[in-house]
N, C-alpha and C positions, 0 to 999 in steps of 0.2 A: 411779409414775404416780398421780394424785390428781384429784379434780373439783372442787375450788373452793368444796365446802361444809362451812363452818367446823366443826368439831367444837366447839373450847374458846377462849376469850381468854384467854390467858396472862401471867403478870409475870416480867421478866425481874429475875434474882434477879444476877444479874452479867456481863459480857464480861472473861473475864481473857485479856490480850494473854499472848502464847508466839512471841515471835520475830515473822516478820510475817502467823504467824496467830491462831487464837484460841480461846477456851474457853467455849460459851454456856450460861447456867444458865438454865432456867425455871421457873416455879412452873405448876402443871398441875392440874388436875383428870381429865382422862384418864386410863382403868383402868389402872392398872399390871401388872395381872395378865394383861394381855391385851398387854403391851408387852415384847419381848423386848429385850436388846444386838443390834446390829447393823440395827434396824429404822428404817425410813426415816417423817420425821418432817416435812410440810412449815413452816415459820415464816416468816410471811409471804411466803409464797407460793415458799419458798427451800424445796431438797430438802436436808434435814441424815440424820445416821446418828444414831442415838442412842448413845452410847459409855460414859453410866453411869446407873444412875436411882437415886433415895433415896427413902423418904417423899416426895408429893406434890414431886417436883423431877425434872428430864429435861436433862442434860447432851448436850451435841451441840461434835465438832471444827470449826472453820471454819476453810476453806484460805486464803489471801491472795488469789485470784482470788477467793473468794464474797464477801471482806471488800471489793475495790476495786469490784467491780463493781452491788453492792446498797447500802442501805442500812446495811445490819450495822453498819456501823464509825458508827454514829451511836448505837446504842443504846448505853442510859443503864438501871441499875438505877432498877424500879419503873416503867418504860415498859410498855407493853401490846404485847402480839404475837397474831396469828393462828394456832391450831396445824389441823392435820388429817391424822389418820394415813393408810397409802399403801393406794389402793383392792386390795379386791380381787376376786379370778374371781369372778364371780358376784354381786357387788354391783350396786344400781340405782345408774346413771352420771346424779344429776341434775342434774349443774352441765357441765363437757363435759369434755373430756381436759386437765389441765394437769399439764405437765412438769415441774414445780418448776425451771426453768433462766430464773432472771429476764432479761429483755432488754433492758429501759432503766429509767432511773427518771426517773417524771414529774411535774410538779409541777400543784398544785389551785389554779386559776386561780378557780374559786369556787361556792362551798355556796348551793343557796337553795331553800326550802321552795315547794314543788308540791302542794296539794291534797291535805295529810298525808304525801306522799314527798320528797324531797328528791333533788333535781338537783345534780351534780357535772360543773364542766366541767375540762380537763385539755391543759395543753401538755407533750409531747413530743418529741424527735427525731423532725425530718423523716423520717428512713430507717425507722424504725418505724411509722410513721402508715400505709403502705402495708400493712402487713400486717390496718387495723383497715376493717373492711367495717360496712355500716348494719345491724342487727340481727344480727350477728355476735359472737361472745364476745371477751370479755379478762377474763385474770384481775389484780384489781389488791390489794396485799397477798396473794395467795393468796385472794382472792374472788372466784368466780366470778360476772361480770355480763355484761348486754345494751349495746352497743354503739347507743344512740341517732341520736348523728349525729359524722361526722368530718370532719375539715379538712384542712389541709395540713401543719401543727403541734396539731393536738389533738382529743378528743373532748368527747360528754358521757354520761354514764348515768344512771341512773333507779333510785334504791334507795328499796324501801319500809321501812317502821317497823322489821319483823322482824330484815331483815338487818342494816339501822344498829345496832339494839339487840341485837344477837348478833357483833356481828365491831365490830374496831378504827377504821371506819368513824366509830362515835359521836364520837370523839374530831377528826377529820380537819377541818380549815377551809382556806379558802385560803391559800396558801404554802407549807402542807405538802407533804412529797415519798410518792411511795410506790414498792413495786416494783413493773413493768408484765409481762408476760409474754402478748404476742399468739398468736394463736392457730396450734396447729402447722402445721396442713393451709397456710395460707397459703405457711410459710417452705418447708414439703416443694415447693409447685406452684414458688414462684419457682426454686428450684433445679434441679428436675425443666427447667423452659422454657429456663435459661439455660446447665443443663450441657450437656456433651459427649455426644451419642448412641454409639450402639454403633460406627456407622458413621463418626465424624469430625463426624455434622453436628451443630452446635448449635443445641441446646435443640428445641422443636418447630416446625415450620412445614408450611406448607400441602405442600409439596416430600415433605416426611417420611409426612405425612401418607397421603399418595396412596402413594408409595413404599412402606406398609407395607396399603396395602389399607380405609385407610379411608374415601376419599376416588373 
């Protein structure tokens, strides 16, 4: 689990293909001495394992599902990435809960400077876009942000100087793609409403409702 605030921008030092998945090398600044094998790493917004480190470098496996369904397979040596290691008990959670389980990738319909901040607007999968509510989180890259305003295919957010200037962001114009990853609580209610109750009935209704004394 992770909260969407950057630690490091990192360079990828390589993507070496292994059948149809992969081997990703980064160049880090993150304490090595505080990183073990087996430690969970997110990269853009992606939940990788760490599987070997060297001098300033953080190797990570990538399965063929995280390759087809992210961005990954577009990285390119010398590209910029997002790293943030995985929260833990007792950390302050200041960004919100992200899963590192990216869920579409969206593309940046367009950049434009706001009173020193910069506005990003973004189309999406229609089927995603429900899960995105007005002042409500998305993490995009692995960045945790505020959710402005949403549409039927897309949003827009509000980033100030610090974050551009500290996350992969600085780099992003229109066109660009990124990974999206809406917020949990949303996908937990749709499926909570839509499944199977204990009793047969689906999902929640006013019927249930009463039935169980709330009503």
């Amino acid at each position: 689990m992770f909260t969407g605030l950057i630690e490091d921008v990192g360079r990828v030092l390589g993507l070496d293909r292994a059948g149809a998945g992969a081997r990703l090398r980064v160049a880090s600044v993150l304490p090595q001495d505080e990183i073990t094998l087996g430690d969970s790493v997110a990269i853009n917004g992606v939940c990788l394992t760490v599987v070997e480190k060297s001098s300033g470098c953080l190797a990570f496996d990538v399965s063929p599902e995280t390759l087809e369904r992210t961005l990954f397979k577009s990285l390119r040596p010398g590209m910029f990435v997002n790293l943030e290691r995985a929260l833990r008990f007792g950390d302050r959670l200041g960004g919100h809960l992200v899963s590192g389980h990216v869920d579409c990738i969206a593309v940046i319909r367009e950049r434009r400077e706001v009173s020193g901040n910069y506005q990003f607007s973004f189309q999406l999968p229609q089927r995603f876009a429900r899960y995105l509510i007005e002042k409500g989180s998305v993490a995009i890259d692995g960045i945790s942000l505020t959710v402005n305003a949403v549409s039927d295919d897309g949003f827009t957010i509000n980033v100030i100087p610090h974050t551009a200037d500290h996350t992969t962001l600085r780099f992003r114009g229109p066109g660009d793609e990124v990974n999206i990853e809406t917020d949990l609580i949303g996908k937990y209610l749709e499926r909570l409403l839509n499944g199977k109750g204990s009793g047969g009935e689906k999902g929640v209704s006013l019927e249930l409702l009463a039935k169980s004394g709330f009503l």
